[in-house]
C-alpha positions as CSV (number, residue, x, y, z in Angstrom):
1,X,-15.7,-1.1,-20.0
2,X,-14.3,-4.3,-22.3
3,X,-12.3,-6.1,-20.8
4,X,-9.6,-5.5,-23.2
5,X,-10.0,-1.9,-23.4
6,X,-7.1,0.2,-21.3
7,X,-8.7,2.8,-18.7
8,X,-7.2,6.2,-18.9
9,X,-5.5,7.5,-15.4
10,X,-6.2,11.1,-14.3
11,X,-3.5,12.3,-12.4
12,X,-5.3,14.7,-9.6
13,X,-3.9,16.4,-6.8
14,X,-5.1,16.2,-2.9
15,X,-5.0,18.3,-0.4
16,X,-4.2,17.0,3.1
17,X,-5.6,18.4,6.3
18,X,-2.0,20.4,6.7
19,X,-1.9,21.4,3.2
20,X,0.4,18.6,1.8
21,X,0.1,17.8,-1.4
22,X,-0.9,14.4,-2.0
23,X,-0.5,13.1,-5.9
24,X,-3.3,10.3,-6.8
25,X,-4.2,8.9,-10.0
26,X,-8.0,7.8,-10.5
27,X,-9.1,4.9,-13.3
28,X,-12.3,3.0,-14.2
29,X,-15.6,4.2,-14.5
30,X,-16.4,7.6,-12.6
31,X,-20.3,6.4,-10.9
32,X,-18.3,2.8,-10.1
33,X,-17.9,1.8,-6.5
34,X,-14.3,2.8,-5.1
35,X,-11.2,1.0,-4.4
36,X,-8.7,3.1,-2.4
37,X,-5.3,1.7,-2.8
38,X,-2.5,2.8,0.0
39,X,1.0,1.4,-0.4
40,X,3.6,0.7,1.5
41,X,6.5,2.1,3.0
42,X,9.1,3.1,0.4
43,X,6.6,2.8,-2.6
44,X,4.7,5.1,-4.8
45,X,1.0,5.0,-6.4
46,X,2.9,2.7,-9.4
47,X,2.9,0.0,-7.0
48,X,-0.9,-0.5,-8.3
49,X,-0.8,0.4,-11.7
50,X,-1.0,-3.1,-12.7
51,X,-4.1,-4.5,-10.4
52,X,-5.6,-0.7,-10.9
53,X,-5.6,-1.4,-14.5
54,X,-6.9,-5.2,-14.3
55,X,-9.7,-4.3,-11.8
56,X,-10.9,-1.0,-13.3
57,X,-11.9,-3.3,-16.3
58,X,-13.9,-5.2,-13.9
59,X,-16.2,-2.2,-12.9
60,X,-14.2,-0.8,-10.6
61,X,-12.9,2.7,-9.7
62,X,-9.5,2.4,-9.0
63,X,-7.9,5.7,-6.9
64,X,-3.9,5.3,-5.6
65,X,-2.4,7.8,-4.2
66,X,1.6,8.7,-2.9
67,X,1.8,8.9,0.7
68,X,3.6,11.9,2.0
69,X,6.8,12.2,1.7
70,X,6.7,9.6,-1.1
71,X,6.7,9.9,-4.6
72,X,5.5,13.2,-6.2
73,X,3.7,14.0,-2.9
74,X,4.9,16.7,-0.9
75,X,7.1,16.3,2.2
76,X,7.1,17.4,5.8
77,X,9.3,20.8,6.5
78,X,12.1,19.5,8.5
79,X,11.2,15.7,8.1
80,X,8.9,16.3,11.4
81,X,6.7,12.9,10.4
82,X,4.2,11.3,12.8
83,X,1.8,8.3,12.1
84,X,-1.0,10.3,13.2
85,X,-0.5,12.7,10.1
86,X,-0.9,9.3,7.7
87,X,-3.4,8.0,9.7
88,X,-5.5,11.8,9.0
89,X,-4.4,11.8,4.9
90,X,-6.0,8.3,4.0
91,X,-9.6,9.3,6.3
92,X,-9.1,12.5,4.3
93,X,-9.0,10.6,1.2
94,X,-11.7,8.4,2.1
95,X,-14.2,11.0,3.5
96,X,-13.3,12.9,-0.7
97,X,-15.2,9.6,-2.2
98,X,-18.7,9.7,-3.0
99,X,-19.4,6.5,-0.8
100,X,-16.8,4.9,1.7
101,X,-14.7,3.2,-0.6
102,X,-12.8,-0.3,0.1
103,X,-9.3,-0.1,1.1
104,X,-6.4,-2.1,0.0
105,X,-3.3,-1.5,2.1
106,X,-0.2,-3.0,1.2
107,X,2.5,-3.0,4.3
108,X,2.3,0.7,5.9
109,X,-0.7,1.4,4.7
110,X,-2.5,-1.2,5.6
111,X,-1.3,-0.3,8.9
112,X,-2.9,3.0,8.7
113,X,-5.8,1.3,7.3
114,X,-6.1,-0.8,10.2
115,X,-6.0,2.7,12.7
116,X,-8.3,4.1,10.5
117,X,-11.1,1.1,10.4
118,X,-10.7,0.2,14.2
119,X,-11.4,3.8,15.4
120,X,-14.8,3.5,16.6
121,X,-14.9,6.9,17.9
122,X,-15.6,8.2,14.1
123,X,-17.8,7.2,11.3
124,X,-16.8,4.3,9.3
125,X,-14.5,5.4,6.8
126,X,-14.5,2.2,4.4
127,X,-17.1,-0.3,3.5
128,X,-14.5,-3.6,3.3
129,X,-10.4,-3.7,4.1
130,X,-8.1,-5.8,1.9
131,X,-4.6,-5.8,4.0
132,X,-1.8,-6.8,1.5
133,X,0.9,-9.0,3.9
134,X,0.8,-6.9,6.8
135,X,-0.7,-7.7,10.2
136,X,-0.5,-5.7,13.6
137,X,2.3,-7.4,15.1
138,X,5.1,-8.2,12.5
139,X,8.0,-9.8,12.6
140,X,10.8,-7.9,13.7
141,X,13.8,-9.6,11.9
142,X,12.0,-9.0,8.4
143,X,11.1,-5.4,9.1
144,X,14.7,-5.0,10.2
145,X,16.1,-6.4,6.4
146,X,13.8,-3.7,4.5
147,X,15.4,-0.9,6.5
148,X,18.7,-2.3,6.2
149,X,17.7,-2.1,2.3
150,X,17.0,1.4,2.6
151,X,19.6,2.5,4.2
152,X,22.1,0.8,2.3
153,X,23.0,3.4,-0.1
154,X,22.5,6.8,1.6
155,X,24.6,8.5,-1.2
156,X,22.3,7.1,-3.9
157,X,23.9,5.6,-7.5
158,X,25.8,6.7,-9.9
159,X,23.5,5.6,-12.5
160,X,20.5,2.9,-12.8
161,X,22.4,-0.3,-13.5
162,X,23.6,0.2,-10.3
163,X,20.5,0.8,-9.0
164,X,19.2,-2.4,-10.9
165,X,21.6,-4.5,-9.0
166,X,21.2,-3.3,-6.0
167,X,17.3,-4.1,-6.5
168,X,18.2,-7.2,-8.0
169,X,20.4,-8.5,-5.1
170,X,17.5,-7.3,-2.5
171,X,15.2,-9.0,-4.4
172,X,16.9,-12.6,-5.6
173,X,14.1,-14.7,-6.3
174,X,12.6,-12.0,-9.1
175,X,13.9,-12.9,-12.4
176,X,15.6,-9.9,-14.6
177,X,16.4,-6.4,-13.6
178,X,14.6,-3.3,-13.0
179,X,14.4,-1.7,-16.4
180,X,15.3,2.2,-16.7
181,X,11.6,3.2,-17.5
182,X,10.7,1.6,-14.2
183,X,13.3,3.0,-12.6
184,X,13.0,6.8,-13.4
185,X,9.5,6.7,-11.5
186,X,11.5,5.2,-8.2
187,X,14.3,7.3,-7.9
188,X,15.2,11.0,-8.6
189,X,18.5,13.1,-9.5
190,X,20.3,15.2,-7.4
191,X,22.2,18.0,-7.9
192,X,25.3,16.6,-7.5
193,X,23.7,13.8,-10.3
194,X,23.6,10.7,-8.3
195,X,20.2,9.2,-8.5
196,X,18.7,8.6,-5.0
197,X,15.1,6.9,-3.8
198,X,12.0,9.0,-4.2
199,X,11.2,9.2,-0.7
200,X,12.2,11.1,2.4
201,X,15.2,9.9,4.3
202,X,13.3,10.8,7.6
203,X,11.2,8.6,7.2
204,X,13.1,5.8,8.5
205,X,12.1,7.5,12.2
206,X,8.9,6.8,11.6
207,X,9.1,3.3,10.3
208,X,11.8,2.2,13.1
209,X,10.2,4.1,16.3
210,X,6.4,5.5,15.8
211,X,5.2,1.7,14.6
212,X,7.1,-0.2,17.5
213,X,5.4,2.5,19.9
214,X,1.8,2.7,18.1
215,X,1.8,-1.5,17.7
216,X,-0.6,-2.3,20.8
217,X,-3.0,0.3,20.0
218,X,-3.2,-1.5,16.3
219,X,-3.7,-4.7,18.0
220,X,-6.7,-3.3,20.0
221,X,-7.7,-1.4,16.7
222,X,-8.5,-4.7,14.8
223,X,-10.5,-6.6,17.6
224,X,-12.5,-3.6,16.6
225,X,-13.0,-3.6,12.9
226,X,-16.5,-4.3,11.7
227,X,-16.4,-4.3,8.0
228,X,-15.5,-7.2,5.6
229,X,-11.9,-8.1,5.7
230,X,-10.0,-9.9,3.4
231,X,-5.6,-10.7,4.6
232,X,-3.6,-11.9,1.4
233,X,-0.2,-13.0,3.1
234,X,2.8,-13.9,1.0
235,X,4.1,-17.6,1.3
236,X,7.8,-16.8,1.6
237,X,7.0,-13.7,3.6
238,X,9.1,-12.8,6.3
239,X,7.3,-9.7,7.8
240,X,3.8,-12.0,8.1
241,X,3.9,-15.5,9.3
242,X,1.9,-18.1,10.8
243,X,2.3,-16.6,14.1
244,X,1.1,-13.4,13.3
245,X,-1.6,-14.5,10.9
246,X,-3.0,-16.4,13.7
247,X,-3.2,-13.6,16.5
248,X,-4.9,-11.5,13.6
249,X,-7.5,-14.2,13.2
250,X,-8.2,-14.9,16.7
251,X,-8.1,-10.4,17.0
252,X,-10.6,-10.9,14.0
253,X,-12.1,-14.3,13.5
254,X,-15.2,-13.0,10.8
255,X,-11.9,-12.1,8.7
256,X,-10.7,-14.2,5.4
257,X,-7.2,-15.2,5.2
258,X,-6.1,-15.9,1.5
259,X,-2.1,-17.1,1.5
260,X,-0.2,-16.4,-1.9
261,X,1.6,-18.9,-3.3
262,X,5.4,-17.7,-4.5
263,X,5.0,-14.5,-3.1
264,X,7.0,-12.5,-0.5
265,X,6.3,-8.9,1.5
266,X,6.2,-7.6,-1.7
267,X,3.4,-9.6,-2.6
268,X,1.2,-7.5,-5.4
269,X,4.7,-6.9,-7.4
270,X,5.9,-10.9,-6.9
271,X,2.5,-12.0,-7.9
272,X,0.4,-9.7,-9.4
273,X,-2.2,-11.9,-11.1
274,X,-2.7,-13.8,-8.0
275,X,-3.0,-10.6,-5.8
276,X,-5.9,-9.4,-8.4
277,X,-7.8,-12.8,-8.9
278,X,-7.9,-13.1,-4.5
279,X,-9.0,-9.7,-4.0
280,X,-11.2,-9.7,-7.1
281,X,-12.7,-13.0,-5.7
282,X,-13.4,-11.3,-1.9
283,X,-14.8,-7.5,-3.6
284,X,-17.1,-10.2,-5.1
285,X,-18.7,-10.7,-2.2
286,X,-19.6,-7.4,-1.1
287,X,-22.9,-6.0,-1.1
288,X,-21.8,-3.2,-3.2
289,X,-20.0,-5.3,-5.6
290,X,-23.6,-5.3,-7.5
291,X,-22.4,-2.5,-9.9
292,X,-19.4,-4.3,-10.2
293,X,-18.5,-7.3,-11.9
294,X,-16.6,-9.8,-10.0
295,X,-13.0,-10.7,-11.7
């Protein structure tokens, strides 16, 4: 593919183990090695859409995905979410691919990535793991802001400027606003007409009490990961920080550790052309990068 030449996305649908329907979007080259992307936690697929697009020019095949409950994904009948039901969705997803692909997990789903990967009780589901500012243990006091974003507005807005400013004051250090286009892919009308976020409220229960409870079993899960693993942690983060990065690295000392200048949690979106160069730089160095180029 030239590198100036736009892939096409196919919008697919996935079936989950339950039956849930997962929406995922594939782009690149169809016989190119795979890079499964899984965001986080109050996202969509279109978190990606920009490093998709960059690194399906490089040889890549690019497949992102909306976690249940998320997005255009279906939810859970009576909001009755567990980790363990993520955890099964993303092996699902990666057992679909004609080879194990690599994972990228941003936030939550590197989370799940990292249950997934440090399961030695199954086959290996991936070939590398790229976590996007999210390690094991996290820091409690920046976990606790994102909520407090989320919940902030439980009867949505009344149109998107007001959503834009809400973005914008959650998110100071990005310059402009949200534009509408963007906007109409995060958040969807009700029928009283206020727009409200595209993802599950009961979710929250999940975030707040399944991760606290599943957090040493994702400790133990990364002292036993065996594949290639690259951590891109955001500078001004405040869910990842020294601390944390350390204890992963001495949990995982083969691992690389790649800290992104400018960038908070949300690091692919604060820095996108950073985010792709790092993790184009580590896919280069997998054995299976052969029938890719490196970016």
């Amino acid at each position: 593919m030239s590198p100036r030449q736009t892939p096409t996305m196919y919008r697919e649908t996935f079936r989950a183990p339950d039956g849930v329907p997962l929406a995922m979007e594939r782009c690149g080259a169809p016989d190119a090695p795979v890079l499964l992307f899984a965001h986080g936690f109050g996202q969509t697929r279109q978190a990606w859409r920009g490093a998709a697009t960059a690194l399906a020019r490089a040889g890549w095949q690019c497949v992102s995905f909306d976690a249940r409950g998320h997005g255009e994904s279906g939810r859970v009948a009576g909001g009755a979410y567990h980790l363990w039901q993520f955890i099964d969705d993303l092996r699902a997803l990666a057992g679909a691919q004609p080879d194990p692909p690599v994972l990228v997990g941003a936030s939550m789903g590197g989370l799940i990535g990292i249950a997934v990967a440090g399961d030695t009780t199954r086959p290996a589901a991936f070939s590398a793991l790229a976590l996007v500012d999210i390690t094991p243990r996290w820091e409690a006091a920046g976990v606790a802001r994102i909520l407090a974003f989320m919940r902030a507005h439980p009867d949505g807005f009344t149109d998107y400027e007001h959503a834009a400013q809400a973005i914008a004051a959650y998110l100071p250090h990005r310059a402009g606003r949200s534009s509408e286009t963007r906007l109409r892919k995060l958040l969807l009308r009700g029928a009283d007409g206020r727009l409200r976020w595209h993802w599950d409220p009961a979710l929250l229960d999940v975030v707040e009490h399944e991760g606290k409870a599943h957090q040493q079993a994702l400790l133990e899960a990364t002292g036993n990961i065996r594949i290639p693993t690259l951590l891109l942690s955001g500078a001004a983060s405040d869910v990842v920080s020294e601390r944390t990065v350390d204890e992963f690295m001495r949990l995982l000392p083969q691992a690389v550790h790649v800290r992104v200048a400018g960038a908070t949690h949300m690091l692919a979106g604060d820095a996108n052309d950073a985010f792709v160069a790092a993790l184009g730089g580590f896919l280069g160095t997998l054995p299976r990068a052969s029938t890719a180029a490196a970016y």
